[in-house]
N, C-alpha and C positions, 0 to 999 in steps of 0.2 A: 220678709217673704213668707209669713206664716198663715198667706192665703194658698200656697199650695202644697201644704204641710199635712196631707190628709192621702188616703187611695193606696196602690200599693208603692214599697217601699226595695226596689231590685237591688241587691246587692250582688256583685261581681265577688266571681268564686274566685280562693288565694289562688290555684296554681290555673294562673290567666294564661291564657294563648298569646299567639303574637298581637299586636296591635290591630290587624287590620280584622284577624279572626274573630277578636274579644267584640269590637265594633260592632260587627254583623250581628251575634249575641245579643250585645246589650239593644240595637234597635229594633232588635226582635220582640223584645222586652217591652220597649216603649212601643212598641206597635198592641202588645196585649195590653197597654193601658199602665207600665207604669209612669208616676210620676214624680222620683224621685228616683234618683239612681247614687248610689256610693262606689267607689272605685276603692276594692281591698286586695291588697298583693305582698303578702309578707316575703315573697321569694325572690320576687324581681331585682335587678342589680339597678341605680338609681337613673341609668339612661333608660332602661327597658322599662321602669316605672313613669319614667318622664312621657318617654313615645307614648305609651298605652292610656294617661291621663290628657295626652293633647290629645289625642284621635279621640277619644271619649266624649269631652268636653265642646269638641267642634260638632260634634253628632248632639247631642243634648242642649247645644244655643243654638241650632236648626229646628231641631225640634219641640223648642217649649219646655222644659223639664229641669229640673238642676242638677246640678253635678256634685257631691259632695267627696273627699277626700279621705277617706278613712288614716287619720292617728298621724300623719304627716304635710304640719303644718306648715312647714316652710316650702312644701310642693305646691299645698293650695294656694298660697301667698303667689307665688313666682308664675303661674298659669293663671291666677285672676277666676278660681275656681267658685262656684256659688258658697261652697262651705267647708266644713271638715269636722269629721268626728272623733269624738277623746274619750279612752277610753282610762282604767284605772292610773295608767303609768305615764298620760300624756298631759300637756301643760293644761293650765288652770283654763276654765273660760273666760274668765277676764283677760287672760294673755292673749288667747285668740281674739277674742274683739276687738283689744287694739291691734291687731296686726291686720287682722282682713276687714273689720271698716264694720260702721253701723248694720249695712246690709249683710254683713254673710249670715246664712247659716250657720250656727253650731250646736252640734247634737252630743249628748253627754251619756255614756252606758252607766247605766244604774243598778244592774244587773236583779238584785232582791232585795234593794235597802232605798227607802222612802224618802230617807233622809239626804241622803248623797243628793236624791232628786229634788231635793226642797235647796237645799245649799247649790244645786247648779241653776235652778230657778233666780235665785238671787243674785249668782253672779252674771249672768248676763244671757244663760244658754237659750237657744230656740225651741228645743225639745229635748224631753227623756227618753230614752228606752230601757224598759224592761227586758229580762228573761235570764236564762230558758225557760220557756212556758211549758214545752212538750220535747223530748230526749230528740238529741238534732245529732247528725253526721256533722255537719262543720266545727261545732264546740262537741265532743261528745262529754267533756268533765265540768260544765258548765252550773254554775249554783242553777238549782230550780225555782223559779217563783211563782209567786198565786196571783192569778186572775183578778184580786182583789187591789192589788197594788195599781191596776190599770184604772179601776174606780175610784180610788182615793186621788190619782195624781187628776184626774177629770175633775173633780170636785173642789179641791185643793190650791191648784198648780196654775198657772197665768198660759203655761204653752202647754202641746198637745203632747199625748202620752204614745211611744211606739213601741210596738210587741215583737218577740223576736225570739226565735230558738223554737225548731222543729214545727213551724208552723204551716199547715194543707190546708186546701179549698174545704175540708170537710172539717179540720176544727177553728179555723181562723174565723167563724162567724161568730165564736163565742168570743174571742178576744176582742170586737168590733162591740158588741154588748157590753162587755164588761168596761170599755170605753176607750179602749184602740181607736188614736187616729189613725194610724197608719201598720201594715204588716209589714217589716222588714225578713226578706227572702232572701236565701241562697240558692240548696240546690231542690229547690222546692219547683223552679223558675231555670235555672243555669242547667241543670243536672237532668231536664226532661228533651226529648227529642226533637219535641213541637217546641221552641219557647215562648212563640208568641201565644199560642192555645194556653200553654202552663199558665204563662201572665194574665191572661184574660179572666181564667179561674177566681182567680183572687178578686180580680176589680171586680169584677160582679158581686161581690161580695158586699161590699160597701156602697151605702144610700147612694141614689140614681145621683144627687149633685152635688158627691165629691168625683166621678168618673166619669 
């Protein structure tokens, strides 16, 4: 699926509303253009996790986009989710690939180390992402990295690189440069009033045909 592995990258903020509220949100989202969506809820109890990942995922196969699972793999597995993201403490990507199938998704945080993203490259992952690029409300103790690590995995790397931590419509163009496939957002997108407006910010950001 690493044809639609590019544009913006919505990530659902942890303390998620109820299922039917979070929905509305997230198709707000995908109304501004994104095309990727993650579902991250480190609060939820694993039924409220559960509701909030099918509502999601029914909105997201309606709509064209995919659904990835942030760090709980056996969620994504059981709902038949597009993918799931691992981060330092979550299993190998070789485990995820056997478990969710040639097709899924799986996305690896690499946080500021090149290397972690050469070695998930190898094992089988879809994408890296970098960061924090720019000091973020959702990580606020988050390692910082350089713009540069976003050019080496482009040049490098077999799949595409994604940027991530504290990232706006006004500096997200330099991370698109530096060779962001994709912005991964929180409350950049979640946390604004408008959020189809907020999402739209970003797509336009990115060459006319990746959006």
């Amino acid at each position: 699926m690493n044809q639609i592995l590019d544009g913006l990258y919505a990530i659902t903020p942890d303390a998620s509303p109820s299922a039917e509220a979070l929905t509305k949100q997230v198709a707000q989202a995908i109304e501004g253009g994104a095309r990727v969506i993650q579902y991250r809820d480190k609060h939820s109890d694993h039924t409220g996790r559960e509701a909030r990942a099918s509502a999601l995922l029914a909105l997201c196969r309606a709509s064209g986009v995919a659904l990835i699972v942030n760090d709980d793999l056996e969620l994504a597995r059981k709902l038949g989710a597009d993918g799931v993201h691992l981060g330092r403490d979550d299993p190998d990507p070789r485990q995820a690939r056997a478990l969710l199938g040639r097709q899924a998704i799986i996305g690896v945080s690499c946080y500021d180390d090149f290397s972690r993203a050469e070695a998930a490259a190898e094992a089988g992952a879809s994408y890296v992402a970098f960061g924090s690029f720019f000091p973020s409300t959702t990580k606020p103790n988050a390692v910082a990295a350089d713009p540069g690590l976003l050019t080496l995995a482009r040049e490098h790397l077999p799949i595409p690189p994604v940027a991530i931590g504290g990232i706006t419509p006004q500096n997200g163009g330099l991370l698109i440069s530096a060779g962001a496939r994709m912005l991964a957002v929180v409350s950049g997108v979640f946390a604004q009033p408008d959020i189809a407006s907020a999402a739209r910010a970003y797509t336009t950001l990115f060459p006319k045909e990746t959006h």
